[in-house]
C-alpha positions in Angstrom: -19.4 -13.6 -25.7 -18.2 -16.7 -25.3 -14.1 -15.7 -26.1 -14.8 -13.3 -23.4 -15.3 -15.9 -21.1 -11.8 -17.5 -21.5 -10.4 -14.5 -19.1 -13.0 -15.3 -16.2 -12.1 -13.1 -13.6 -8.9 -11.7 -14.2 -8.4 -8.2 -15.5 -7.1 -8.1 -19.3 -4.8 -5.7 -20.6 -6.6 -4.0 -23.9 -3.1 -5.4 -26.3 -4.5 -9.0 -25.1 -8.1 -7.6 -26.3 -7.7 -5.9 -29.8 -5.7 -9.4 -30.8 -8.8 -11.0 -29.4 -10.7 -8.8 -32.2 -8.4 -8.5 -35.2 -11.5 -9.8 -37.2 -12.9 -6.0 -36.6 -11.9 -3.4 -38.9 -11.4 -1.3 -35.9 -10.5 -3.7 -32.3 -11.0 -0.9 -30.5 -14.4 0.1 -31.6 -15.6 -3.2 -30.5 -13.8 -2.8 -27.0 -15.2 0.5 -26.6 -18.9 -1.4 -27.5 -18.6 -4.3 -25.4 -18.0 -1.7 -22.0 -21.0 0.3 -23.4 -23.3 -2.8 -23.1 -21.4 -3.6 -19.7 -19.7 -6.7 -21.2 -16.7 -5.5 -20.3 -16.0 -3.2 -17.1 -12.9 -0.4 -17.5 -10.7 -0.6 -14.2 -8.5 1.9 -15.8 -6.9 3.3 -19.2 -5.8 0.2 -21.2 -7.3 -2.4 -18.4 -10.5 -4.6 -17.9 -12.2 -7.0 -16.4 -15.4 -9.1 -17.8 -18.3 -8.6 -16.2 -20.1 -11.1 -13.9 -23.1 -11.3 -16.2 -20.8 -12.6 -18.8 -18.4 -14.7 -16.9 -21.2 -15.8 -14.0 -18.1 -15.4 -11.5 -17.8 -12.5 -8.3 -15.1 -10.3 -9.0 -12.3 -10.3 -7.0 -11.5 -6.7 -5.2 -7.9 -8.5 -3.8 -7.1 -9.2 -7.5 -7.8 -6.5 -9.3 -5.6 -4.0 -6.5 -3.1 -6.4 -7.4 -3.2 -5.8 -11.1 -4.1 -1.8 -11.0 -0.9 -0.6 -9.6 2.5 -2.8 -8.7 4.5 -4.8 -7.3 1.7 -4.6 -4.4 0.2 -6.5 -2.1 -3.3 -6.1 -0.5 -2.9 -5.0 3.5 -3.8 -3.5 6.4 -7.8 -3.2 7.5 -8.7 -4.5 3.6 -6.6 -7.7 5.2 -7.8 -8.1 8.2 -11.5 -7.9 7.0 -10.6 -10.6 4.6 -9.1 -13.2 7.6 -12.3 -11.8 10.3 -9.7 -10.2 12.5 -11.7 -6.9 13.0 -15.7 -6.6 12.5 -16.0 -3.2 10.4 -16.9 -3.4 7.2 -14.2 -2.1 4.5 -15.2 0.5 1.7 -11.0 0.9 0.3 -9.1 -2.0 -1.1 -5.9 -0.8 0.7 -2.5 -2.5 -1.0 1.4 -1.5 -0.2 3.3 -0.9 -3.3 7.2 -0.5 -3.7 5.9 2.8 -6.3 4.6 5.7 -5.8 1.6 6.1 -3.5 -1.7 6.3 -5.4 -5.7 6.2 -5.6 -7.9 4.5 -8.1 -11.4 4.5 -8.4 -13.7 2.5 -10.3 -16.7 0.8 -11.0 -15.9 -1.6 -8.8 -14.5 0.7 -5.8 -11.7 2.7 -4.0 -8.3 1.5 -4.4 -5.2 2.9 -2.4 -2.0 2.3 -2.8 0.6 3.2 0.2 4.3 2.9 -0.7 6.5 1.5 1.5 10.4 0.9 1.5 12.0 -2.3 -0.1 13.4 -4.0 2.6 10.3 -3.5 4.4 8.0 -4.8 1.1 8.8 -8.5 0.9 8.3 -9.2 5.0 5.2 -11.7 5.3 3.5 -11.6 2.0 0.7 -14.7 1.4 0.0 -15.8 -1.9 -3.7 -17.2 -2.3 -4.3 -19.6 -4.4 -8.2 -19.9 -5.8 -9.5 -21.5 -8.5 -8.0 -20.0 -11.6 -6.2 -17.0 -10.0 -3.9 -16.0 -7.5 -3.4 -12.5 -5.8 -0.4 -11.3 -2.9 -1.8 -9.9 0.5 -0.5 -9.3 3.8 0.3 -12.0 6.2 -2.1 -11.5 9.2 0.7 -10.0 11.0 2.2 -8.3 8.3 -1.6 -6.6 8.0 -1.4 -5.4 11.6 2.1 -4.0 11.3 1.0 -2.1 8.0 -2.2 -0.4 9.8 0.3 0.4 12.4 3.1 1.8 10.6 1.2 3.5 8.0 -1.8 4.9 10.2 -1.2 8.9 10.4 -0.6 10.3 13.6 -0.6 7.0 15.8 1.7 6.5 18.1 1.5 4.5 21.6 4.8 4.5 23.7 3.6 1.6 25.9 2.3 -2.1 26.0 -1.1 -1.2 27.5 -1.5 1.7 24.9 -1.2 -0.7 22.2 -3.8 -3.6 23.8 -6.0 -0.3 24.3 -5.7 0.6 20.7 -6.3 -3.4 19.3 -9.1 -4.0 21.6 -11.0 -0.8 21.6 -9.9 1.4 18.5 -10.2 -1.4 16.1 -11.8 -4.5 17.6 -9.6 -7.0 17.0 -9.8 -10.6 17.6 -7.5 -10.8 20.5 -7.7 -14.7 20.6 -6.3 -14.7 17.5 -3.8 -12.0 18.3 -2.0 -13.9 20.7 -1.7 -16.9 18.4 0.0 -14.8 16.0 3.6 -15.6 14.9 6.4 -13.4 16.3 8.8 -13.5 14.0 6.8 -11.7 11.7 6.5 -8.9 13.5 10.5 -9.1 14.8 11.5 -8.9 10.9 9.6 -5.4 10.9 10.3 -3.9 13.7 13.8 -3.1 12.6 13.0 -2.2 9.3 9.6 -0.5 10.1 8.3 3.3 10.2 7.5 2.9 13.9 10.1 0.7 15.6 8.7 1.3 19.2 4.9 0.2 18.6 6.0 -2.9 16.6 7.9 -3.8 19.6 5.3 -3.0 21.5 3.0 -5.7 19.8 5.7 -8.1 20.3 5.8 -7.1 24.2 2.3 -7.9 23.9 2.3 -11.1 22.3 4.9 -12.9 24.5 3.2 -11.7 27.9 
């Protein structure tokens, strides 16, 4: 399966496969064969990835959420697991999206998909960078602000509700917390779902 191999590990639309396979008097037949013998791995209708035991590479959870469902960018706990910022583990890839909200779920795992407004979107998005691949996720900050925002039902009114709620509720790093960048979490605020917790974190961060 060596033309497989070419894609490594980023998901392939099944138009980029059935030209891969125009040799076969039916493409499809042969798509539908290779994810039978688990050469190929179905993330969704029309979408794929190779499987590690063809490509010897770890899939990348950050990349496929990326290419189920956008514009969207991986955030909130899924983020913070990434950078170490809180120490439970994460069972949902969690991504913002500028579309509809919306869950996927695969071989591979649970993907949600939170939709969020559009001059809230494009506030402290990284781009990493790897080998052959690149996917968008959430700034540290941005992260925070997302679980914050988007989190049902929470609300803290005050400063020492809000360390209460980092350092107990979720664990999280607070050395790294108050090394975090403030602008960041001023451009939100305005913009933001829940104005008077953002602020609150800012409150927090400047003490």
């Amino acid at each position: 399966m060596e033309e497989l191999k070419q894609f490594g590990i980023v998901p392939i639309d099944v138009g980029v496969l059935e030209t891969l396979f125009t040799s076969y008097k039916h493409p499809q037949k042969k798509i539908t064969n290779l994810e039978q013998k688990g050469s190929l791995i179905r993330l969704k209708k029309g979408l794929y990835a190779v499987s590690p035991m063809i490509s010897a590479r770890l899939l990348s959870a950050e990349l496929i959420a990326n290419h189920l469902y956008g514009p969207s960018y991986v955030s909130m706990q899924t983020a913070l697991r990434h950078y170490g910022l809180i120490p439970e583990s994460v069972y949902t890839t969690t991504s913002l999206t500028l579309k509809a909200a919306k869950i996927y779920e695969n071989s591979i795992g649970r993907f949600e998909y939170i939709h969020c407004a559009s001059d809230y979107y494009p506030i402290g998005i990284s781009q990493v960078v790897e080998n052959d691949y690149a996917y968008l996720i959430a700034s540290p900050e941005k992260a925070l602000c997302d679980l914050i925002a988007y989190t049902p039902k929470l609300r803290f009114r005050f400063v020492k509700n809000t360390k209460t709620y980092l350092e107990e509720d979720i664990r999280f790093d607070m050395d790294e917390f108050y090394k975090m960048d403030v602008t960041i979490f001023e451009q939100c605020a305005p913009v933001s779902k829940k104005k008077t917790e953002i602020n609150n974190l800012i409150k927090l961060l400047k003490r």
